[in-house]
N, C-alpha and C positions, 0 to 999 in steps of 0.2 A: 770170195772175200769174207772172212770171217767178221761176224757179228760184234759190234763196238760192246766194250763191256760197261756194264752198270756203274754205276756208283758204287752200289756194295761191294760188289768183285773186283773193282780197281783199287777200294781202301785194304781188301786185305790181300790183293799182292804186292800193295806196297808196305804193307805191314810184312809180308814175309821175306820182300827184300831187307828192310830194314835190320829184321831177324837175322839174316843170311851177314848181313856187313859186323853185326854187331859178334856174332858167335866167331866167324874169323878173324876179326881183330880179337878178342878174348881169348881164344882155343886154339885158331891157328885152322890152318884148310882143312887140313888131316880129318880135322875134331867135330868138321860143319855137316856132319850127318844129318838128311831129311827128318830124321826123330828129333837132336839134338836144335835143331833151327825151329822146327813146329813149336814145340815147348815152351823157345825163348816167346816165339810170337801168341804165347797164350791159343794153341791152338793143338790138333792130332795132325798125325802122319797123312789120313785120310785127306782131311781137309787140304792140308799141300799139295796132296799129287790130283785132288779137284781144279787145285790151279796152276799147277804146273806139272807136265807129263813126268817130269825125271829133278834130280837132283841138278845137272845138267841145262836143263833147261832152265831152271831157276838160276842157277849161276852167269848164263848169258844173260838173265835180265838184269843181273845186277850191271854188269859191262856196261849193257846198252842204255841203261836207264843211268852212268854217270856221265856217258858220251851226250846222250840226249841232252840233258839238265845244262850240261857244259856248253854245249851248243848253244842253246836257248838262252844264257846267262850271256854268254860274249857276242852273239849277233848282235843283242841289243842294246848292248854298253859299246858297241863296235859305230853299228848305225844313228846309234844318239850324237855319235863322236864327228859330226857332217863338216864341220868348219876345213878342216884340211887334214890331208894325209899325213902329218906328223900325229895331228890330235888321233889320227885313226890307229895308228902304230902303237900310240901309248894307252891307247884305250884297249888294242888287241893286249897286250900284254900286262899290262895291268889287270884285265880281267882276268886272265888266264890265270897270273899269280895269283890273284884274289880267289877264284874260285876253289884253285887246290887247298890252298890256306882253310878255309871254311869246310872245307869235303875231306877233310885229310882222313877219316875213318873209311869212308867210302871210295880214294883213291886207296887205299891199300887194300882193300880186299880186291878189288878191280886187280891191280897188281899182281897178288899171287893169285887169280882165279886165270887169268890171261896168260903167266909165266908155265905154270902147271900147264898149260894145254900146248903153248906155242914157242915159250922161253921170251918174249919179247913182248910192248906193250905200245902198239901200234894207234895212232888217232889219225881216222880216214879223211883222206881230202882236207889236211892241215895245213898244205904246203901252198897249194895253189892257189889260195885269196890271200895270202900274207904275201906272196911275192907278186900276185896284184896291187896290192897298196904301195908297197915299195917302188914298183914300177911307175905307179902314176905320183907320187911323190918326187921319181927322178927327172920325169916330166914334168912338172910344175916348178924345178929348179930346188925344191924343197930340201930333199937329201942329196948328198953326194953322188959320186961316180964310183960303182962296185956293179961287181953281179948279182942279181936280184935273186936268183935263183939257190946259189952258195950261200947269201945271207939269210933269206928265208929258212931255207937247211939251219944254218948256226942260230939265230931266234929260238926254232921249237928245239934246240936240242939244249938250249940255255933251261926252256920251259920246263920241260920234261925230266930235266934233271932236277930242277925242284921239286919236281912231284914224287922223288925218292927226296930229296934232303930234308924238306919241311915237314916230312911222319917223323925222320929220327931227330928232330931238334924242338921237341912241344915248347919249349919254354922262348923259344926265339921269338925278337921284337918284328912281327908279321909285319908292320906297315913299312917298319924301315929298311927290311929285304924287298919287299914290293918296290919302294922309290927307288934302291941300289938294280936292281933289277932294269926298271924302265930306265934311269940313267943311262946303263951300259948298253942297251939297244939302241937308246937315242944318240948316244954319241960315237956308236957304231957304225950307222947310215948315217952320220955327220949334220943332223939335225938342229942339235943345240944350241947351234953359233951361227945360223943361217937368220936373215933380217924375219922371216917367218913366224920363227920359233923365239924370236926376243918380243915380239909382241902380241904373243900368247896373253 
């Protein structure tokens, strides 16, 4: 088990991710050279590959370090959301919109660092607690009668497609794509109109 890192050593790999997100949004992948990234982070070539083996490697941190954050933002806007499985639905989604919204520089380099390697931009174990919430929603009478499983599918593919539409539209009214967002999911699993959901 490798040794947890310091403080010092964790402010400046996150300082050369930050580097890393910022040069490919700016430059483009092609441009995010180990020299070209140390630089922006005020720092040498050396000092990078002190913290990171490869260029490569530093690029998976960027990945995992917006997967992480992401994670971490919507469990607990997910688990604050206890009252019912509708609140839990609109709080997964909601968050999810939210966080792209806010990380849109950091969703796109994630983007082309994932596309260049794999062509696809994949979020592990997405599926299977959203079509648990729906499930227990369908059981409680909450939402409608569908497949939980198809609609969880259609949910993140609504999501994920905003996390390409909301880089190429900066000037778009974020809160009111967020609401048109959580609308069409809710009234998708038929939430909306249920005694439930009027006395929200």
């Amino acid at each position: 088990m490798a040794d947890p890192l310091t403080r010092t050593r964790q402010a400046r790999r996150d300082d050369l991710i930050a580097a890393t997100i910022r040069v490919i949004n700016r430059d483009g992948l092609q441009a995010a050279s180990l020299e070209r990234i140390a630089a922006e982070a005020g720092t040498s070539k050396g000092t990078a590959l002190y913290h990171f083996t490869s260029k490569e490697q530093l690029y998976s941190s960027v990945v995992d370090a917006l997967f992480d954050s992401g994670r971490a933002y919507m469990t607990e806007r997910v688990l604050a959301a206890t009252a019912t499985p509708r609140h839990q639905v609109e709080a997964y989604v909601e968050s999810n919109l939210r966080f792209i919204l806010d990380n849109v520089e950091h969703v796109v380099a994630t983007q082309r660092i994932v596309q260049q390697q794999t062509g696809t931009v994949q979020i592990d174990d997405a599926i299977a607690p959203l079509r648990s919430l729906l499930e227990a929603g369908q059981q409680n009478g909450s939402f409608g009668d569908f497949d939980a499983d198809f609609m969880a599918h259609s949910i993140r593919a609504v999501i994920d497609a905003a996390a390409y539409y909301l880089p190429e539209h900066p000037g778009l009214d974020g809160d009111h794509f967020i609401a048109e967002g959580v609308g069409l999911v809710l009234r998708a699993i038929d939430a909306t109109d249920r005694p439930e959901a009027r006395t929200r």
